[in-house]
C-alpha positions in Angstrom: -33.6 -18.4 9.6 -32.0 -20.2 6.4 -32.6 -16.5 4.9 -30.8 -14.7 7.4 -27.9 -16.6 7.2 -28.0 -16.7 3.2 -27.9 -12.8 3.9 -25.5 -13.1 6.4 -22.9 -15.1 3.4 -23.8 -12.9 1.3 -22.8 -9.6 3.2 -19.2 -11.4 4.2 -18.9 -12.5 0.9 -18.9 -8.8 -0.5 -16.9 -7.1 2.4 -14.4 -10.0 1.5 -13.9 -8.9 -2.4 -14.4 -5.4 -1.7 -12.0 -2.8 -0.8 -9.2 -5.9 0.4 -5.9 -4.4 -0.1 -2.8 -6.4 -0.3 0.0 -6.2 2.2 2.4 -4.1 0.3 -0.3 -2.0 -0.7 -1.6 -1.1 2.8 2.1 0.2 4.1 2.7 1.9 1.1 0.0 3.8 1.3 0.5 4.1 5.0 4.2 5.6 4.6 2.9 7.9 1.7 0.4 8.9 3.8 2.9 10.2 6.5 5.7 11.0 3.7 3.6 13.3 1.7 1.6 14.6 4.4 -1.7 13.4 2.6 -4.7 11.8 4.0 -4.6 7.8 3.2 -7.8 8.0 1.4 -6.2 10.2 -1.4 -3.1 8.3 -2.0 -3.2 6.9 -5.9 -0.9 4.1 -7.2 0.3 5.6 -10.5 2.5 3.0 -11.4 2.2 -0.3 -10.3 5.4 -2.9 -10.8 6.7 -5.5 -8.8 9.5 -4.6 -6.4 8.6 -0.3 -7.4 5.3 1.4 -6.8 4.9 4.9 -8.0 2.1 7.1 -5.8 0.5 10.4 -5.6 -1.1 12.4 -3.2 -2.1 16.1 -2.5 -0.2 17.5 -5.5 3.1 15.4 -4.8 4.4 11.9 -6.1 6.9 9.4 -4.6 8.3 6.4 -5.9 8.7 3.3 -3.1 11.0 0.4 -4.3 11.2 -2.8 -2.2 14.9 -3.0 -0.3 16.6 -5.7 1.7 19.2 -5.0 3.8 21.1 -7.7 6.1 19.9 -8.5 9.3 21.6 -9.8 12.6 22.1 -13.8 12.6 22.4 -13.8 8.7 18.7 -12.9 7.5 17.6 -10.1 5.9 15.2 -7.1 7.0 12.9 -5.9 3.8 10.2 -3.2 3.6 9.0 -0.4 1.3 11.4 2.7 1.4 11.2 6.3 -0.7 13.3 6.8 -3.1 14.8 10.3 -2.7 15.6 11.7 -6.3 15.0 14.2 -8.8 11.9 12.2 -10.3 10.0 12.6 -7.0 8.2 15.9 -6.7 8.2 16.8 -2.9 
């Protein structure tokens, strides 16, 4: 018993520390999926910064930058938009 739950930690443990993806990362790559018409699982983060993430996919890159615009009742809606320049390759 003690040995199947020892197992049973250790299994958690790994799925835990393995594969987690933050937040931001997720719905980046979930937009870049659907914005460069590229399956999730081939979407790389070429450049990695704070509020700007650089990605490829398929042949193509796109660069996301974190934007907040105001929101009714004074707050502010933020998410990950594509920037639509010259420097992306679509």
């Amino acid at each position: 018993m003690l040995r199947r739950v020892v197992y049973i930690a250790v299994i958690a443990a790994l799925g835990w520390g393995c594969g987690h993806e933050s937040a931001a990362t997720q719905q980046i790559r979930s937009a870049a999926s659907v914005d460069l018409a590229c399956d999730a699982s081939m979407i790389e983060f070429v450049d990695d910064q704070p509020m700007r993430k650089r990605v490829s996919g398929c042949g193509r890159t796109l660069t996301y930058m974190y934007k907040c615009n105001a929101a009714a009742g004074g707050g502010q809606s933020c998410r990950w938009k594509p920037v639509r320049d010259d420097s992306n390759k679509l």
